[in-house]
MOPAC internal coordinates of N, CA, C and O (Angstrom, degrees):
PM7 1SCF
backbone

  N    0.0000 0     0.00 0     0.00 0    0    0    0
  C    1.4579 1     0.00 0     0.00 0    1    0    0
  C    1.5256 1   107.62 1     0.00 0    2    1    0
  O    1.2310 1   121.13 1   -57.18 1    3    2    1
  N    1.3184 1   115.45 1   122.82 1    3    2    1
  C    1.3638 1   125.96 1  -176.51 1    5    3    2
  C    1.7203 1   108.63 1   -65.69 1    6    5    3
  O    1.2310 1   115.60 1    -8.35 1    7    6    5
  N    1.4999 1   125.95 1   171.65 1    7    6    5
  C    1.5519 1   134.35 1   174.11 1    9    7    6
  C    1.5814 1   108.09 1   -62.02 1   10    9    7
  O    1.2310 1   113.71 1   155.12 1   11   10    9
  N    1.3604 1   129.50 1   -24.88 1   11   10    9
  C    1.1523 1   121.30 1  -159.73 1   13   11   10
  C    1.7403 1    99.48 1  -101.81 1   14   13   11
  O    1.2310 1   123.90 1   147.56 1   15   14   13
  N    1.7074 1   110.12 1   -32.44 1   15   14   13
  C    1.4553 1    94.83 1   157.99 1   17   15   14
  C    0.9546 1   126.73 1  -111.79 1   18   17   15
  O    1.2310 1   112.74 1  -146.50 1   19   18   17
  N    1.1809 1   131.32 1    33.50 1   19   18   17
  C    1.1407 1   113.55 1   118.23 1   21   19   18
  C    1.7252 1   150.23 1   -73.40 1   22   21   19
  O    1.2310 1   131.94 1   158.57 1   23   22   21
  N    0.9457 1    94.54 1   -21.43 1   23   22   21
  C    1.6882 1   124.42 1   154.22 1   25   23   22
  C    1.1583 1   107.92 1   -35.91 1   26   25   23
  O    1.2310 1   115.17 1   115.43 1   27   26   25
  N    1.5858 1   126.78 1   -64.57 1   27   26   25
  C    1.2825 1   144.47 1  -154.13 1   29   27   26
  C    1.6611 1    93.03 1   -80.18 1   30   29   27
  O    1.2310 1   117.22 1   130.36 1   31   30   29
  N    1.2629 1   122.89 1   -49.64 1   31   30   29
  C    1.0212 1   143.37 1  -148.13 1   33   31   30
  C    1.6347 1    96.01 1   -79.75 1   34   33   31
  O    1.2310 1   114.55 1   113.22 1   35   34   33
  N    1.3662 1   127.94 1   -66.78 1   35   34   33
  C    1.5627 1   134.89 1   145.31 1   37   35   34
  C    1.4544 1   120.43 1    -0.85 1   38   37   35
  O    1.2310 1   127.65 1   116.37 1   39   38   37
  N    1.4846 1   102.88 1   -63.63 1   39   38   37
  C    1.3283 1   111.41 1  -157.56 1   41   39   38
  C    1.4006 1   112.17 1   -80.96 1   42   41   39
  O    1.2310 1   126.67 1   129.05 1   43   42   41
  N    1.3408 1   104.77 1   -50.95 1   43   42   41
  C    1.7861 1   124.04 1   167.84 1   45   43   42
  C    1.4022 1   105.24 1   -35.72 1   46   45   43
  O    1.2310 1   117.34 1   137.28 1   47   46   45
  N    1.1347 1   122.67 1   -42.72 1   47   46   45
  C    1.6881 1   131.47 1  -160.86 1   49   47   46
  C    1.5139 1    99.71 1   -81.57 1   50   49   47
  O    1.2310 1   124.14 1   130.97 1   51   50   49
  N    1.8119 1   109.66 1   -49.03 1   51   50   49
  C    1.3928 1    85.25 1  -176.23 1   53   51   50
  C    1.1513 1   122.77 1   -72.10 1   54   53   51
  O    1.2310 1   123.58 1   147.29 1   55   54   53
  N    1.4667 1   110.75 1   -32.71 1   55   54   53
  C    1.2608 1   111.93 1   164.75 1   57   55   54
  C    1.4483 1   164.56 1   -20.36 1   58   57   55
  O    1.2310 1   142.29 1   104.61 1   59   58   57
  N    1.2200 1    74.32 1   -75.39 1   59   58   57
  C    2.1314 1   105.95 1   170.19 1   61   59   58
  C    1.5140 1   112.83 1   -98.15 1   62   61   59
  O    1.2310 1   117.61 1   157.29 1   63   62   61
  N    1.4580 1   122.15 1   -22.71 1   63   62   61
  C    1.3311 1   115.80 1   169.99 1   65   63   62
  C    1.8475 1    99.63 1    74.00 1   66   65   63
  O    1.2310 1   121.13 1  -124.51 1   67   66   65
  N    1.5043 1   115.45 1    55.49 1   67   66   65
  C    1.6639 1    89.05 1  -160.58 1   69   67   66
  C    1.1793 1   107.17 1   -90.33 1   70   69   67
  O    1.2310 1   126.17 1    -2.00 1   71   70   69
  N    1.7511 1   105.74 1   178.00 1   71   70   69
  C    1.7053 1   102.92 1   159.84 1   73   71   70
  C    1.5241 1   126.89 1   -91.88 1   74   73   71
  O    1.2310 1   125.32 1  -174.79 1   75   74   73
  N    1.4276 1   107.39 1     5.21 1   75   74   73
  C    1.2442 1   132.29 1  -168.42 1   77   75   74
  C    1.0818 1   113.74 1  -168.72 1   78   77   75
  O    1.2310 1   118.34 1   -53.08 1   79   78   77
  N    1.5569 1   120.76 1   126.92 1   79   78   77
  C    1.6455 1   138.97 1   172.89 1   81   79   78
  C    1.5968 1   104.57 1  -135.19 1   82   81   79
  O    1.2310 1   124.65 1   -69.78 1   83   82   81
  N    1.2121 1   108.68 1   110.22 1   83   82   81
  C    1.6501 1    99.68 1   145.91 1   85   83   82
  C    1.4649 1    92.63 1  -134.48 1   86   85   83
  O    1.2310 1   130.45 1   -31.91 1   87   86   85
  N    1.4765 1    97.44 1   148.09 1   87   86   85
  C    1.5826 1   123.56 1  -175.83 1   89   87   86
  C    1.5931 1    92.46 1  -138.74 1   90   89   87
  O    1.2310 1   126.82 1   -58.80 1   91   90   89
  N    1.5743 1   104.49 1   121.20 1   91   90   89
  C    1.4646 1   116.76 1  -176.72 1   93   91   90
  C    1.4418 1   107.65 1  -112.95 1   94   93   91
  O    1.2310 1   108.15 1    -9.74 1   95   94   93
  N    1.1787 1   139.75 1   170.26 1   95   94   93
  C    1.4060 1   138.03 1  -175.49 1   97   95   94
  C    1.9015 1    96.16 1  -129.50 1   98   97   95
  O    1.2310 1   122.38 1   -52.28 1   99   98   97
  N    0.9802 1   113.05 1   127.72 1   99   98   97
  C    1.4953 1   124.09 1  -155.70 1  101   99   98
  C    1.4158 1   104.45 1  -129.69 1  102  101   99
  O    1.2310 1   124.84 1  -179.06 1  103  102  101
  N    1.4676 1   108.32 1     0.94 1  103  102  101
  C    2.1597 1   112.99 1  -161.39 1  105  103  102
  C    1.6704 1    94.62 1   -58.30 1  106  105  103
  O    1.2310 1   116.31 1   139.39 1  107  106  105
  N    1.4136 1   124.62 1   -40.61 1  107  106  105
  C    1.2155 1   125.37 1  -147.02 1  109  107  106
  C    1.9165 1    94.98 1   -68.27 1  110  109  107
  O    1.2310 1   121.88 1   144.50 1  111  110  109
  N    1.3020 1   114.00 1   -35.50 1  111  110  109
  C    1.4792 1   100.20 1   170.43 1  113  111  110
  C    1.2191 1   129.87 1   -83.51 1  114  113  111
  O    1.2310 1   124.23 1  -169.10 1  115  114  113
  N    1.3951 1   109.48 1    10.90 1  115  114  113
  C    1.4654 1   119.75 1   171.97 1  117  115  114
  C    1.8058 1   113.70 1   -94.18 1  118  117  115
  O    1.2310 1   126.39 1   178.91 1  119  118  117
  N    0.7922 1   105.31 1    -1.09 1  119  118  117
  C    1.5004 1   125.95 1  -175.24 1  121  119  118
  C    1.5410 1   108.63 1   -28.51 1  122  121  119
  O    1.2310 1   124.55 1   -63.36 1  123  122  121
  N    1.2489 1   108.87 1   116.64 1  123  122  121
  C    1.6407 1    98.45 1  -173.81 1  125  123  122
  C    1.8519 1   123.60 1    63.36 1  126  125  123
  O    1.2310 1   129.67 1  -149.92 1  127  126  125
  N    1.0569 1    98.96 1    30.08 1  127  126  125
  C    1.8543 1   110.97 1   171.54 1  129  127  126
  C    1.3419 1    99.87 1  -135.11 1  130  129  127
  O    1.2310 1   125.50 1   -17.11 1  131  130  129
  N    1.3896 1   107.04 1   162.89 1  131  130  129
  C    1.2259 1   127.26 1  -165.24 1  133  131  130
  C    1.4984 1   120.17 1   -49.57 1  134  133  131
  O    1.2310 1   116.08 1   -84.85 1  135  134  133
  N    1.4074 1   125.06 1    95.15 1  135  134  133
  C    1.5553 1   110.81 1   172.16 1  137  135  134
  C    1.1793 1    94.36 1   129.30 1  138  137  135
  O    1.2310 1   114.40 1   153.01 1  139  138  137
  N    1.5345 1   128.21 1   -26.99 1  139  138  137
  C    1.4256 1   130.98 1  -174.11 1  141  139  138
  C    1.6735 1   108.19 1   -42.23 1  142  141  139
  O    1.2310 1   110.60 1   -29.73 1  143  142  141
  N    1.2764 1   135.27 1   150.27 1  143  142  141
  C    1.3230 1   107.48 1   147.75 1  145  143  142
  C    2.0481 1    96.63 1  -148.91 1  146  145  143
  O    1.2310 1   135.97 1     4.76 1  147  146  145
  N    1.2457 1    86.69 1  -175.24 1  147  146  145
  C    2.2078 1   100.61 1  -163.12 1  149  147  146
  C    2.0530 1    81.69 1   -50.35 1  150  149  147
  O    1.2310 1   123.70 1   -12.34 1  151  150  149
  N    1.2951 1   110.51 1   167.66 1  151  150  149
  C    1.2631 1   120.19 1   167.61 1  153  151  150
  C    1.5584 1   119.38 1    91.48 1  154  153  151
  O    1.2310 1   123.19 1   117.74 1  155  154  153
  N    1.6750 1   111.49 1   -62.26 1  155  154  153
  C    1.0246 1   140.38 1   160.07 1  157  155  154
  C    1.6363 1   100.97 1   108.54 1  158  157  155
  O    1.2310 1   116.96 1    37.68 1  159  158  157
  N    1.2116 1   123.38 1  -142.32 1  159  158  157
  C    1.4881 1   121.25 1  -169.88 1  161  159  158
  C    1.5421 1   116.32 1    87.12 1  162  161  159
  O    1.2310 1   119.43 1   168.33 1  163  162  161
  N    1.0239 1   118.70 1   -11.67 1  163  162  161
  C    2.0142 1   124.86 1  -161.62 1  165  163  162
  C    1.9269 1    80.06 1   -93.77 1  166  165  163
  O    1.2310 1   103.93 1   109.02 1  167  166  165
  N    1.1081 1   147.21 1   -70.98 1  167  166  165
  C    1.6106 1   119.87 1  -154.70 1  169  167  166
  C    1.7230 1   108.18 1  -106.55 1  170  169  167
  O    1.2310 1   124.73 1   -53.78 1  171  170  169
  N    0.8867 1   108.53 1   126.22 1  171  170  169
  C    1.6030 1   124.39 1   171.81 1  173  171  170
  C    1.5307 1   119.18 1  -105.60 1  174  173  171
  O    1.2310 1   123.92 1   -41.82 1  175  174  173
  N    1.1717 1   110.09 1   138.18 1  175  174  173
  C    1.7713 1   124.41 1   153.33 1  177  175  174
  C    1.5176 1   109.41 1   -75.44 1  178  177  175
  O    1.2310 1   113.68 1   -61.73 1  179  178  177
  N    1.1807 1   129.56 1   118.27 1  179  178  177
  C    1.3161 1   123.73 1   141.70 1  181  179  178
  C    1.1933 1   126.18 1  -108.13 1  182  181  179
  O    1.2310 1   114.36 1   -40.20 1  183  182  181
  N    1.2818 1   128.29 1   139.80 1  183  182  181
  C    1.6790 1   137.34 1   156.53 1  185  183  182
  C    1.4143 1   104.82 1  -127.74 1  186  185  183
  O    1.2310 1   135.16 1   -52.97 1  187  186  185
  N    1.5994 1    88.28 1   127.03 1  187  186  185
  C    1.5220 1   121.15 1  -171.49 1  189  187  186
  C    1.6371 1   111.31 1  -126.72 1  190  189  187
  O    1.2310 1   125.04 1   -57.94 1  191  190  189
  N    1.5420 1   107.93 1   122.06 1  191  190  189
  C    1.6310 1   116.12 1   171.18 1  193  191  190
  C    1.3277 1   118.06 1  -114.49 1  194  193  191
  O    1.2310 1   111.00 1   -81.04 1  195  194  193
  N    1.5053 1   134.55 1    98.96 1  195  194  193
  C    1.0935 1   105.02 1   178.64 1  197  195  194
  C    1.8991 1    98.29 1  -153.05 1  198  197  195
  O    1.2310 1   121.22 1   -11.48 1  199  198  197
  N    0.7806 1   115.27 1   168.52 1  199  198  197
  C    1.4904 1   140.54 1   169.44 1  201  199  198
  C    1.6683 1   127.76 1   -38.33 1  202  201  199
  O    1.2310 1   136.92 1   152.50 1  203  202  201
  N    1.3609 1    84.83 1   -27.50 1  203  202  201
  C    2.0787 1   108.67 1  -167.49 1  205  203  202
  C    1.1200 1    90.37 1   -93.55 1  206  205  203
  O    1.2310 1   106.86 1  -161.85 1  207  206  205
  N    1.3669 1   142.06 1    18.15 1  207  206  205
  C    1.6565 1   121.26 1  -166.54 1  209  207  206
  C    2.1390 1    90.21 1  -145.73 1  210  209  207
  O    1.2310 1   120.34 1  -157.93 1  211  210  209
  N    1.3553 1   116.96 1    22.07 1  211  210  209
  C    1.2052 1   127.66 1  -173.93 1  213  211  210
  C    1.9713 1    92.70 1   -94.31 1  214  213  211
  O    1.2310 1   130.74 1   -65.70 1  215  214  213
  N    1.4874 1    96.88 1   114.30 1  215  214  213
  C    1.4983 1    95.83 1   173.60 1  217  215  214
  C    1.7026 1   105.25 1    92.08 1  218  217  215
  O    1.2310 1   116.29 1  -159.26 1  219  218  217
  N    1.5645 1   124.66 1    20.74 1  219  218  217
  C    1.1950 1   120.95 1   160.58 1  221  219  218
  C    1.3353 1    94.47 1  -135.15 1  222  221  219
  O    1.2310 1   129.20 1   -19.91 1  223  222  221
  N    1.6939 1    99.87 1   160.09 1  223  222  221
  C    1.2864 1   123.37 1   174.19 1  225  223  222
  C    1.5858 1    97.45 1   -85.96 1  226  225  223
  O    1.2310 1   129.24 1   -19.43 1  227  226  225
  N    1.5936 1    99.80 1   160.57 1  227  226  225
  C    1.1813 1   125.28 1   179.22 1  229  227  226
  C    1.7558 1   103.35 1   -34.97 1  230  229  227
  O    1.2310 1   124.60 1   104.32 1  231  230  229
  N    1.2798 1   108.78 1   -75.68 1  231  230  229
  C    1.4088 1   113.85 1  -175.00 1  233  231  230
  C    1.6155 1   122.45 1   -43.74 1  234  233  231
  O    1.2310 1   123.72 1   133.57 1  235  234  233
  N    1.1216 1   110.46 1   -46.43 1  235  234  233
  C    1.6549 1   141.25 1   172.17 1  237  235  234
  C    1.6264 1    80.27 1   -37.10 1  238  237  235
  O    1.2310 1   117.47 1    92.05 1  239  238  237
  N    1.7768 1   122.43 1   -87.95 1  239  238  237
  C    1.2726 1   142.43 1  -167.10 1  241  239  238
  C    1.9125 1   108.51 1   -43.50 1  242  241  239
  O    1.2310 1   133.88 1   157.90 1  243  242  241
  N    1.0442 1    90.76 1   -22.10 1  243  242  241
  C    1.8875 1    96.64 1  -179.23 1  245  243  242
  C    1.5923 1    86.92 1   -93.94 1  246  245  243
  O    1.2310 1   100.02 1   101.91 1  247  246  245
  N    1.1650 1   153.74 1   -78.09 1  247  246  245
  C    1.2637 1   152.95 1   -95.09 1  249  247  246
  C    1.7783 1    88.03 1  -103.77 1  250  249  247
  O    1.2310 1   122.63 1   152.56 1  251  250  249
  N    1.2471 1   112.57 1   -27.44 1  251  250  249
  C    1.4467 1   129.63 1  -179.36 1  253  251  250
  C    2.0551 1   110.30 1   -58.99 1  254  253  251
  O    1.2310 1   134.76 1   118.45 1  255  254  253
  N    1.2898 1    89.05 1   -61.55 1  255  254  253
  C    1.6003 1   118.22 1  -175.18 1  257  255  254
  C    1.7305 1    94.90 1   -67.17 1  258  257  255
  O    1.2310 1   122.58 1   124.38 1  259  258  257
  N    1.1477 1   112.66 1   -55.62 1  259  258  257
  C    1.7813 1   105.79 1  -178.62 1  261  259  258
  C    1.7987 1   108.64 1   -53.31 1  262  261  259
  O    1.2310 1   126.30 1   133.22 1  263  262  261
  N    1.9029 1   105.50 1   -46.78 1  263  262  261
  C    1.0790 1    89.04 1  -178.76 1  265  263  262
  C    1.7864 1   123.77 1   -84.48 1  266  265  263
  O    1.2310 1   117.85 1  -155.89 1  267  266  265
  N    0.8862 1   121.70 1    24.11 1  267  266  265
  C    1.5327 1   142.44 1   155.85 1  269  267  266
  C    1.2053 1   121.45 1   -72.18 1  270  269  267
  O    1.2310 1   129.31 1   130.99 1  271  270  269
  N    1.6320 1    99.66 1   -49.01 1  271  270  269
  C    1.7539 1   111.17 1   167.75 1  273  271  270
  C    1.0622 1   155.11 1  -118.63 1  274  273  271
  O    1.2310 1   142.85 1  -139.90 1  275  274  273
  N    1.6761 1    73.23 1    40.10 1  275  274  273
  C    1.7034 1    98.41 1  -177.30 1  277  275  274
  C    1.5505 1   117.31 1   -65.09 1  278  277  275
  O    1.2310 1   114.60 1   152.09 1  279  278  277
  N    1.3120 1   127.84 1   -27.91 1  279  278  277
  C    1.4596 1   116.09 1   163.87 1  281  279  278
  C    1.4093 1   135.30 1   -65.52 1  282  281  279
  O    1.2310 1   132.79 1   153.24 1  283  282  281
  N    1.5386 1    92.89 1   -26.76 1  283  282  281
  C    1.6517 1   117.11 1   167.92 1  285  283  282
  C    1.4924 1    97.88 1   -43.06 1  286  285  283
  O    1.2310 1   119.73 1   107.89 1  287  286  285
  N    1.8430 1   118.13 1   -72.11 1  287  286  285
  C    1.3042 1   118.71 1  -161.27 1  289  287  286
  C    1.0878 1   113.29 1   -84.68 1  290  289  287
  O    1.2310 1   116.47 1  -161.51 1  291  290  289
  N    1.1154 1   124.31 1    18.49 1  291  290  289
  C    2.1079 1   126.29 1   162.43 1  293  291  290
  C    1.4752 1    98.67 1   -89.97 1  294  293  291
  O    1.2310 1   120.80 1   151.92 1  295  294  293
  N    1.5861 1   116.07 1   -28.08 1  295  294  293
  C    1.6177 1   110.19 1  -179.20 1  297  295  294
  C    1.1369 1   109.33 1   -87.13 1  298  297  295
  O    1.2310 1   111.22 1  -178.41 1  299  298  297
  N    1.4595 1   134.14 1     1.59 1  299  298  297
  C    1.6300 1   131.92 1  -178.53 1  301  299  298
  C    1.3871 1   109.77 1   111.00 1  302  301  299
  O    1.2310 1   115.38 1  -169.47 1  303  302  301
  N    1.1219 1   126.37 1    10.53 1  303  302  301
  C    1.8841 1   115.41 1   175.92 1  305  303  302
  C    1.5288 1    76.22 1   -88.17 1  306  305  303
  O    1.2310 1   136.59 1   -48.21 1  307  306  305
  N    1.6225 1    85.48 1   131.79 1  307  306  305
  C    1.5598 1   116.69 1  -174.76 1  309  307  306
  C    1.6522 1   119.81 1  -109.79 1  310  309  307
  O    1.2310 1   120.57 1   163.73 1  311  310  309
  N    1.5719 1   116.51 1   -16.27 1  311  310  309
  C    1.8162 1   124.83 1   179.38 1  313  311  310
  C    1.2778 1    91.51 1  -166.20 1  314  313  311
  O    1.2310 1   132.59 1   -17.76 1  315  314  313
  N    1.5821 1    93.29 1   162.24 1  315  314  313
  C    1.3665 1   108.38 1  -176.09 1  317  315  314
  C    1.5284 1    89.12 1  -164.74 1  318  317  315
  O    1.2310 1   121.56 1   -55.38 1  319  318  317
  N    1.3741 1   114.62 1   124.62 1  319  318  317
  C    1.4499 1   136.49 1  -160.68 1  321  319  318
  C    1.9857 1    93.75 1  -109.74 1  322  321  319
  O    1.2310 1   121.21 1   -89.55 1  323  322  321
  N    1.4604 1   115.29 1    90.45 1  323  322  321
  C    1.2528 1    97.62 1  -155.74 1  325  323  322
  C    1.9196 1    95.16 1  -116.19 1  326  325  323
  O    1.2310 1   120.15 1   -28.13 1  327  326  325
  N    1.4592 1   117.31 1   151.87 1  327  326  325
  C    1.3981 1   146.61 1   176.66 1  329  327  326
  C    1.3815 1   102.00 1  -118.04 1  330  329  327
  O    1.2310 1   117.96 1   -99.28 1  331  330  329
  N    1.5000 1   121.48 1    80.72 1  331  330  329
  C    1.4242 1   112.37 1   158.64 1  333  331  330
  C    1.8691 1   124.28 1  -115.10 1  334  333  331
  O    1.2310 1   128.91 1   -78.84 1  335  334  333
  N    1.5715 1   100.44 1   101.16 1  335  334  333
  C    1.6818 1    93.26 1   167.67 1  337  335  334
  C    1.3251 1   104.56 1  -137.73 1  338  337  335
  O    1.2310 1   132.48 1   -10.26 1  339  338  337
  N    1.5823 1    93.51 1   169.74 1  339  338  337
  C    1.5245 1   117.62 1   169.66 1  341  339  338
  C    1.4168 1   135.34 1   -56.66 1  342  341  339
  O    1.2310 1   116.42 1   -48.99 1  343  342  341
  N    1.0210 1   124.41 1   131.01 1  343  342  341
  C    1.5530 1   124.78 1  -157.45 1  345  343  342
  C    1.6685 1    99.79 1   -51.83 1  346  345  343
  O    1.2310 1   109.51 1   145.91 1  347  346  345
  N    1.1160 1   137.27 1   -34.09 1  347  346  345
  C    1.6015 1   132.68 1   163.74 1  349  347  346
  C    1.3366 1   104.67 1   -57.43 1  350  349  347
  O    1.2310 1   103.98 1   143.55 1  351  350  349
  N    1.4888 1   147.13 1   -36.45 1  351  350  349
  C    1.4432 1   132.58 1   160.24 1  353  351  350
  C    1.6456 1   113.53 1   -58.99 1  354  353  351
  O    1.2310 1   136.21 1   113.04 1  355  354  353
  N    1.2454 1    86.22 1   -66.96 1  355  354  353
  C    2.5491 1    85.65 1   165.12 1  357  355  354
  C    1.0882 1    92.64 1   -19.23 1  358  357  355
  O    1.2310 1   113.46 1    88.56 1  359  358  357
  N    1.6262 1   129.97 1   -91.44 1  359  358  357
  C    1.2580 1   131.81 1  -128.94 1  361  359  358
  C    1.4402 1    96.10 1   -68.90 1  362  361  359
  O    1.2310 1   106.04 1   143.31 1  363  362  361
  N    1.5712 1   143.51 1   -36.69 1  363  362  361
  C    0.7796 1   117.90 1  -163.40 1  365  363  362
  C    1.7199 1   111.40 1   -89.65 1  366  365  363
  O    1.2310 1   123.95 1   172.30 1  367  366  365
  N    1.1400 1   110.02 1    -7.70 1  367  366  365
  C    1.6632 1   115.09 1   178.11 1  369  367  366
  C    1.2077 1   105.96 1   -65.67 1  370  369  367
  O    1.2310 1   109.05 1   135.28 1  371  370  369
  N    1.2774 1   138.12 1   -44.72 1  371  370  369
  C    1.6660 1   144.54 1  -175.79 1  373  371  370
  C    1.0843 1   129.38 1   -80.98 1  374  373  371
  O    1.2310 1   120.10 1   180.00 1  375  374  373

């Protein structure tokens, strides 16, 4: 796991307290699109389960996570492909 996700990965945790984090690093299929850069680290997958997101809408649950990583994206994380619900959505996805 690279510095930047773990970063993501850090923060989410203290954050949201989840029951589930995976944070994937996805730059390599961005290869040559906008934001890409040498190294990689600029686009991530996240899926997020946790408790803190009970009583928001989808967007609400994104707007939360952006503002978490907002220093992330002043340093160049460029997308974030994000899955955030409540452990009553988990249970019912599986």
């Amino acid at each position: 796991m690279g510095k930047v996700a773990m970063t993501i990965d850090n923060k989410l945790r203290h954050r949201f307290a989840p029951l589930r984090l995976a944070v994937e690093d996805e730059s390599a299929r961005h290869h040559g699109h906008a934001g890409w850069r040498e190294g990689g680290e600029t686009h991530f997958k996240v899926e997020i389960v946790s408790a803190a997101f009970e009583g928001q809408s989808r967007v609400a649950r994104q707007r939360l996570i952006y503002a978490e990583l907002k220093d992330e994206f002043a340093a160049g994380l460029h997308a974030l492909a994000l899955t955030a619900l409540t452990p009553a959505e988990d249970d019912r996805r599986r």
